[in-house]
N, C-alpha and C positions, 0 to 999 in steps of 0.2 A: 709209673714205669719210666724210670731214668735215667740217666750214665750219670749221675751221682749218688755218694754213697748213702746206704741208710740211713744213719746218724744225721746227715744233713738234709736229706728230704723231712725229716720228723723235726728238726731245729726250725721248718720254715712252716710249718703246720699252722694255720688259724686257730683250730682245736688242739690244742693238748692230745697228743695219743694218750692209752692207760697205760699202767704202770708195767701190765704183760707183753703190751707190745712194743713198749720202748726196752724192754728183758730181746724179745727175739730179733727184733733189730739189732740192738748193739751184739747179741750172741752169735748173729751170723758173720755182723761184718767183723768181729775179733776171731772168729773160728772159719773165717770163708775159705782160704785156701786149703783145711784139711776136709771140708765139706765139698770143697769142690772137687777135688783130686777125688773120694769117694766118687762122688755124679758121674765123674768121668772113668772110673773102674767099673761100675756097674752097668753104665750105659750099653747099648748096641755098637757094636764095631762102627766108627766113623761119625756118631755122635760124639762131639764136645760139648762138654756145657755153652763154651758160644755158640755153637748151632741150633742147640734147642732154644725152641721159642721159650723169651724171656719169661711171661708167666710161668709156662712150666717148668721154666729152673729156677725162679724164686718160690714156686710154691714146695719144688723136690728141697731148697736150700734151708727153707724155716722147716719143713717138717723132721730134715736128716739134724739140725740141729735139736730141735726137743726129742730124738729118738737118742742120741748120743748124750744131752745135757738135763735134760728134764727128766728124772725118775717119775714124779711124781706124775704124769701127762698117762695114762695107759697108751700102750701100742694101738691098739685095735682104734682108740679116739684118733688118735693122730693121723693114723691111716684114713680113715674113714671122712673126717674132715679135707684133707688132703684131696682127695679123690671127689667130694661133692664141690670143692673150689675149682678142682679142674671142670667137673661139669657144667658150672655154672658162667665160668669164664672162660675159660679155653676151648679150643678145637675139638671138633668130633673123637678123635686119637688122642687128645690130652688123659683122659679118664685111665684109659687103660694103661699107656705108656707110663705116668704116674704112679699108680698102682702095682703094676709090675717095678719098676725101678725100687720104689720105696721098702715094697713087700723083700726082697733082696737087703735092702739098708737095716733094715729088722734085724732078720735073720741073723746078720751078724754083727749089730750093733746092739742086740738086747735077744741074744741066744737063751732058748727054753730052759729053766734053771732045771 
């Protein structure tokens, strides 16, 4: 967690990232500002994506991207993973906040055929 971009925190990596996550990385930050603007439409009145705590706007940021760019990811994986990162790492409010947000991002980013 850093004020530089993802491209360069993975360029200065000891490890090699895999191949998927140098994909969501470079996906977000070529797609951040229409991902972002999204976070910020769905959010609660008076959340900005800079207000919300930075975990949970990278983790709303990678998952709004594999829900708009990755067909092949099911919805429900992505949600699901999305929501056990927030439990795992984030704030007691992270889980649900997340969930609620993303569950919105779905909706109309991958509407019921």
């Amino acid at each position: 967690m850093t004020d530089r971009d993802g491209p360069s925190v993975l360029a200065t990596q000891v490890v090699a990232a895999d191949r998927y996550a140098e994909e969501l990385v470079g996906g977000v930050h070529e797609h951040g500002a229409e991902i972002d603007s999204l976070i910020a439409e769905l959010a609660p009145r008076g959340w900005t994506p800079q207000r919300m705590a930075t975990l949970d706007r990278t983790i709303l940021q990678l998952s709004i991207y594999e829900l708009a760019h990755r067909d092949d990811v099911p919805t429900g994986v992505i949600l699901s993973e999305a929501v056990e990162l927030a439990e795992t790492y984030g704030t007691d409010d992270s889980p649900r906040f997340v969930n609620g947000l993303l569950a919105e991002a779905a909706r109309r980013l991958r509407p019921a055929g």
